[in-house]
N, C-alpha and C positions, 0 to 999 in steps of 0.2 A: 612408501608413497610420500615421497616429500617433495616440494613445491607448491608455489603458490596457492594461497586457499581461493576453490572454484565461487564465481558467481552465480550463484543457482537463479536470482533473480532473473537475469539476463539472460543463460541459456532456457527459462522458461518461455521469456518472451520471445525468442525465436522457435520454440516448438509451438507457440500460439499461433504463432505467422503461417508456418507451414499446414498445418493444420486449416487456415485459414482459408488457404488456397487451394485445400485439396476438394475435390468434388463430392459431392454427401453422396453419392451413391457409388458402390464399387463398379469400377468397368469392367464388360463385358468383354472378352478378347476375341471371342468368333461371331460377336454379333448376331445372335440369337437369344433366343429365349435365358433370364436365369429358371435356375430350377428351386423349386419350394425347398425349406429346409426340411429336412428330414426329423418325423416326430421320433421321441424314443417309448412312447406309450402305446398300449394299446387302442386299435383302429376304434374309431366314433361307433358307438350304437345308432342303429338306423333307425328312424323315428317308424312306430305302424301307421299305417295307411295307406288306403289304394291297392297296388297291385300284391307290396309286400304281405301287407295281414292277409290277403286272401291266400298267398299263395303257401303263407305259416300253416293256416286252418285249412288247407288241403292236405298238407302233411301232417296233422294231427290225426286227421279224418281218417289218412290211408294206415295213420299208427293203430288206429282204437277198432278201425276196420281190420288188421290183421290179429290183434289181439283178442276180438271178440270169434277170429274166425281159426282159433286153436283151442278154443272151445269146443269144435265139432270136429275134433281131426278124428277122419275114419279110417285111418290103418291100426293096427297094434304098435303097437313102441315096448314093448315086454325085452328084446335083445337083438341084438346084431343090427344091420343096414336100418331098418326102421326106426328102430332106437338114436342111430345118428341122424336120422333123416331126422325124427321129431326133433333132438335140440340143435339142429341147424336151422331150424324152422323155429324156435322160442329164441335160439340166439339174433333171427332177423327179427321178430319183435322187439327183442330189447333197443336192436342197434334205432329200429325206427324209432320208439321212442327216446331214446337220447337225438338223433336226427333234429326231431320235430324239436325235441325239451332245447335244444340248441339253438335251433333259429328261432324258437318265440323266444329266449332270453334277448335275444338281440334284437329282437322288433319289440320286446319290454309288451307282451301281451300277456298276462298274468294266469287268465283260466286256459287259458291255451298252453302255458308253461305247466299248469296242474296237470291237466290231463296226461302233458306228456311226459311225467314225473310217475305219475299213475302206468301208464300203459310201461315202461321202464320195468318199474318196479313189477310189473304183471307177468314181464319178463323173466324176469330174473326165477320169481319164483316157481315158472311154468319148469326152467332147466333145475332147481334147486331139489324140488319134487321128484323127478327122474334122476340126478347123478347122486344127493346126499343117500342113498340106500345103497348104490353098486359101491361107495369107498368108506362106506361103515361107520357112515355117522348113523342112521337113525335104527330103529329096533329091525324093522325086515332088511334082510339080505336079498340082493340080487346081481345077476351078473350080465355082464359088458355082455358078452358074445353067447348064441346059443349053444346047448350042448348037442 
């Protein structure tokens, strides 16, 4: 690269210029709407109140409601079809409760998040009780299917 040494001075001042002239906001080419930039974060927490915390604390309600209603389950669950019916039935308590525990994190309603942390957890241990004895973890054995 040899010849003469550039002016930077100067070609600055004609990129001042053009810049000068250009319009502060980018144009539009179809004359609509621009569109919002795109966040790379995760979506805002929704603030509680009004319609949403009610609608949290019915899903907790229908969580702690089904939880407290495998308390009374009246068939045997001993083996075969009953036994899968019950922990398809403690696996929908769990899921309610992460459900619920899910949407109060996001309305940030704190005993509502307990509870459904709680009813989760009530889950778990309803199917933990039934399956840890049929694959030998605890001292009783029992089996999957009837004989």
């Amino acid at each position: 690269m040899t010849g003469p040494p550039r002016n930077w001075d100067k070609e600055l001042a004609q990129i001042d210029k053009i810049m000068a002239k250009a319009p502060t906001s980018p144009p539009v080419a179809s004359g609509g709407p621009v569109p919002a930039p795109r966040s790379s974060g995760p979506p805002p927490l929704a603030p509680a109140g009004g319609k949403g915390a009610f609608s949290t604390w019915l899903r907790v309600l229908l969580a702690v409601v089904l939880a407290g209603a495998m308390t009374q389950w009246p068939y045997g669950n001993r083996c075969g079809i009953p036994l899968f019916l019950y922990l398809g039935s403690a696996g929908v308590v769990a899921l309610a409760g992460l459900w619920s525990g899910v949407t109060s994190w996001r309305r940030r309603l704190g005993l509502a998040h307990g509870i459904s942390l709680l009813v989760l957890l009530w889950g778990l241990i309803l199917a933990a009780a039934v399956v840890l004895p049929r694959i030998g973890y605890a001292k009783a054995t029992a089996t999957w299917f009837c004989p």
